[in-house]
Every structure is written in structure tokens, then in C-alpha cells.
N, C-alpha and C positions, 0 to 999 in steps of 0.2 A: 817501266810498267805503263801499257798503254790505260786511255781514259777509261774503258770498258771496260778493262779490268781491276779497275781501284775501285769503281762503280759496284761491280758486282762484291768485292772484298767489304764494301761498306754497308751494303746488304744483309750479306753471311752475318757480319757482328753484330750490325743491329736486329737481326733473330737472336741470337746466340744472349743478350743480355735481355732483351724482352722475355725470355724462357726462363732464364735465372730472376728475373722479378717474381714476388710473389702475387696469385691472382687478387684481385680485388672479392673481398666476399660477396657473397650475391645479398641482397637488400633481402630481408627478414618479413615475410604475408602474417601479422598477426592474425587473419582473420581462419588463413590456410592451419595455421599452427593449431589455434584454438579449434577447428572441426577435426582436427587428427589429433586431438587431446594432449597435444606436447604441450601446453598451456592451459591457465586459466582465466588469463588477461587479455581481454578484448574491447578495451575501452572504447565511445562512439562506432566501432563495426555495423557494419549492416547482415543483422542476424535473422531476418524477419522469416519466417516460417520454416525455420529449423528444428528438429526435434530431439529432444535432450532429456527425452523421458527418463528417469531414473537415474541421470546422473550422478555426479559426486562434484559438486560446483564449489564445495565448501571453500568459503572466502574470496571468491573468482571475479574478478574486475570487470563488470559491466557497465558503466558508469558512462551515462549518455548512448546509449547503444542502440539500434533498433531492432527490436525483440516482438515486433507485432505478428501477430498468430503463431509465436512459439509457442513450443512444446513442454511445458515441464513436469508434468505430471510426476508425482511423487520424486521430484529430486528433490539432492542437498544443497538449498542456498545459505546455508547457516553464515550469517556474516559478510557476507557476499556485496560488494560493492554495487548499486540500480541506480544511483540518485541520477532523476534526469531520464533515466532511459523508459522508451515506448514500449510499454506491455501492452498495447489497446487489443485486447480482444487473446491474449495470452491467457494458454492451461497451464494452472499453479492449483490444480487440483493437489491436494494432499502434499503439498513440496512442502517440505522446510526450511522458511526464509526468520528461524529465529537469531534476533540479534544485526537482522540485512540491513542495511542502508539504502534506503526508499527515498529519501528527501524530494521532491518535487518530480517524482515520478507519475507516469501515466501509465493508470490501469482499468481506461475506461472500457466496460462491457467483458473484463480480462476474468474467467473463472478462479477461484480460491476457495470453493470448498472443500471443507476439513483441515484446510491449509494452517501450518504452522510461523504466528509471526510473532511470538513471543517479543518484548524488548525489540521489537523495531523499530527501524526509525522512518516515520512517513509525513513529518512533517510539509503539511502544501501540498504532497500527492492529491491526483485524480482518481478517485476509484466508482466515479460517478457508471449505475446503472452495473458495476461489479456482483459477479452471483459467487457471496460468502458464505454461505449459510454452514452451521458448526464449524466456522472455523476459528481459531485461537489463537487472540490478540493481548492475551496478560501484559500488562504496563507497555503495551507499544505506546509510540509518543503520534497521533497523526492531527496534530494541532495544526488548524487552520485549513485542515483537509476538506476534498470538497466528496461527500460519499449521498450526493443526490441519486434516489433511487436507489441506492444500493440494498441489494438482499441479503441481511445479516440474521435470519433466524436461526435462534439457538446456537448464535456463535456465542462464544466464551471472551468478554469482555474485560474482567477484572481488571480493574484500577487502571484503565486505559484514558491516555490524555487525548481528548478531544475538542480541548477549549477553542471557541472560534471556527471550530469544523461547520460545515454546510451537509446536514444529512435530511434535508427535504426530503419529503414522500419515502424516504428510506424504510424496509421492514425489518424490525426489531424486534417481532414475537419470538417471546419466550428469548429474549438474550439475556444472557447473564452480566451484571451491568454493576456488581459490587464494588461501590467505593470508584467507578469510574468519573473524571473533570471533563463535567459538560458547559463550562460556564460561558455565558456568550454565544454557545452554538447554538445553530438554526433547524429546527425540527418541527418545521411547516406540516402537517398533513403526514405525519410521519406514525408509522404503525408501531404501539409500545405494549400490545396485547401481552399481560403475562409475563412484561418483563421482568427482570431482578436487578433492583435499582436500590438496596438499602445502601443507605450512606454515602449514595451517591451528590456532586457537587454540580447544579444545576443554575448557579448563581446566573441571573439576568439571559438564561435560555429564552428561545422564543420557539415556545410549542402550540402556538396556532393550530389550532383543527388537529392537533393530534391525538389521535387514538389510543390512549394506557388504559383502558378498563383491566380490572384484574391484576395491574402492575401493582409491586410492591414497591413502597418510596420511602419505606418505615426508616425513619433518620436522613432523610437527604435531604438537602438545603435548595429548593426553590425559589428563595428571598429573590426579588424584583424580578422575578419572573413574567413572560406574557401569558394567559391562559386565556386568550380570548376563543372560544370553543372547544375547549380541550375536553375529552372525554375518563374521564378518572370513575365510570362507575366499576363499583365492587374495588377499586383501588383499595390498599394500604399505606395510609398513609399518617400512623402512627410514630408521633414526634418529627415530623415533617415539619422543616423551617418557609412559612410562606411571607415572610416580613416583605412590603413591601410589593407583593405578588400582584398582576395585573387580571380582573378577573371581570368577563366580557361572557355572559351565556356560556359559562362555564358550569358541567354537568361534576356535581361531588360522587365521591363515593358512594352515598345514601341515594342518590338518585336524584337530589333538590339542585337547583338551578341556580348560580351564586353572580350576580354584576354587581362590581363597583367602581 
């Protein structure tokens, strides 16, 4: 057998077993997968203005993601893995994110009305300058949260932990605020017109210049509180604990004017 033709015999076989190998699978686009909903897991992706109106997200691994100017309008995030990821300027109108994982998420200027976040978890989240208003936060935990500005009128607060939270200038007319932990947070200039604050826990807050006329406080603990220009007229504030309470041209219920 000439060289030529052992050459070309060595050829033919090295097809013939490259064929009989099996192919290498092709590498897996979680990002592809998750917008053709063969997934729910899309962790760190780059999702940013995609639209997921009315989804069914339930339990979906978002976690570190970026989600700025998505869509979620009335979906399901129930449980739903966010810690970490960029909601900035995210529609979560009406979704429900109860039981989600929020942890140091960012939902600055991000919509949430009427949104559902029962038992979430948002501790250290951003929701600075967020439009909440009626939306529903029963025993979410957003401790140490920063919700400056945020508009939360007549959201539904119950027994929500907020201790250490930063909700400066935030608006909180008429929120429902029973039994929620404010201890340590910061509610500079913060609008409390008409809220519902019995029994709530307000220990060492600082409500500088804020606004609660007409709030009800009837049973919530104030103790070492700041009220240096705090507005509490027409307030309830029947068996209200102020032991130790800081009190600077602070306006009472009655209307009289209290420094000490």
C-alpha cells in the first residue's frame, strides 16, 4: 500500500469514530430558557425591561438579577427568590411577592401599589422614593430598610418589623400600623396623618418634624423617643408609654406645646 493511500485509510477511520462519538451537549442560556418559560431560575441575568405581566413566578430564582424597568404587574412572586437584585424603577403593581425574598434588594422609585408582601423578607432593602400606597405588608420583616420618601398611604402594615429602617419624609397617611416595630427608626419629617399605630413599638424612634396629627398611638410605646417638633395634634394617644421621650416644641394632642 502506497503512502496515499494509508493517508486517505486513516482519514476514512478517523471520520468513522468521530461519528460514533457522542456530541458534546450544547452549553444551557439560562437567560434564553427563562424568557421561553422552560424555567424559573435565572439568577444574576440581565432581565432589565422585560415584561412579565401576569406571570406565574411562584418560587423563581431571581437572586441578584437585574430587573430594572421590568414588568410585573399583577404576577406571582410568592416566595420567589430577589435578595440582591435591581428592581429600580420596577412595576410590581398588584404582584404578589408574599413570603419573597427581598434581603438587600433594590427598589428604588420601583411601583408596588396594592402589591402583596405579606411575610417578606426585605431586610436592608432599598425602596427609597418606591410608590406603595395600599399595598400589604403584614409581618414583613424590612429591618434596617432604607424607605426615604417612600409612599405608603393606606398601605396595610400590621405587625411589620421596621426596626432601624430609614423612612424619612416617607408618607404614611392613614396606614395601618397595628402592633408594628419601629424601634430605632428614623421618621425625620415623615407624614403619620391618620395613621393606625395602636400598640405599636416605637422605642428610641426619631420623629423629628413629623406629621401624626389625628394618628392613633393608643398603647404604643414611645419610651426614649425624639419628638423634637413632632405634630400629634387631635393624636390618640391614650396609654401611650413616653418614659424617657425627648420633647423639643413639640405640639400635643390638645394643641399646648411641650419642651423638656
Amino acid at each position: 500500500m502506497n503512502g496515499s493511500s494509508l493517508l486517505f485509510g486513516m482519514l476514512v477511520a478517523s471520520l468513522v469514530v468521530g461519528a460514533a462519538l457522542p456530541s458534546a451537549p450544547a452549553r444551557a442560556d439560562p437567560r434564553a430558557d427563562f424568557l421561553a418559560g422552560q424555567t424559573r431560575d435565572c439568577p444574576r441575568c440581565d432581565l432589565a425591561g422585560q415584561n412579565f405581566k401576569r406571570h406565574d413566578l411562584t418560587g423563581a430564582d431571581l437572586s441578584g438579577a437585574n430587573l430594572k424597568g421590568a414588568n410585573f404587574h399583577d404576577a406571582k412572586l410568592m416566595g420567589a427568590r430577589l435578595n440582591g437584585a435591581d428592581l429600580t424603577g420596577a412595576n410590581l403593581n398588584k404582584a404578589n411577592l408574599s413570603r419573597a425574598e427581598l434581603a438587600g434588594a433594590v427598589l428604588r422609585d420601583a411601583m408596588l401599589y396594592a402589591a402583596v408582601l405579606d411575610g417578606a423578607k426585605l431586610t436592608g432593602a432599598d425602596l427609597s422614593d418606591a410608590l406603595m400606597g395600599t399595598a400589604r405588608l403584614t409581618r414583613a420583616d424590612l429591618g434596617k430598610g432604607v424607605l426615604r420618601n417612600a409612599d405608603l398611604r393606606r398601605a396595610r402594615l400590621a405587625e411589620i418589623v421596621l426596626s432601624g429602617a430609614d423612612l424619612s419624609g416617607a408618607a404614611l397617611d392613614f396606614a395601618f400600623l397595628r402592633g408594628a416595630q419601629l424601634d430605632g427608626a428614623s421618621l425625620k419629617e415623615t407624614r403619620l396623618m391618620g395613621a393606625e399605630a395602636v400598640d405599636a413599638s416605637l422605642v428610641g424612634a426619631d420623629l423629628s418634624a413629623a406629621n401624626a396629627s389625628g394618628a392613633n398611638f393608643r398603647g404604643s410605646d414611645l419610651s426614649r423617643a425624639l419628638l423634637a417638633e413632632t405634630n400629634f395634634r387631635r393624636a390618640g394617644m391614650h396609654d401611650t408609654r413616653l418614659d424617657g421621650a425627648m420633647f423639643r416644641a413639640t405640639v400635643m394632642p390638645d394643641g399646648s406645646v411641650r419642651n423638656e
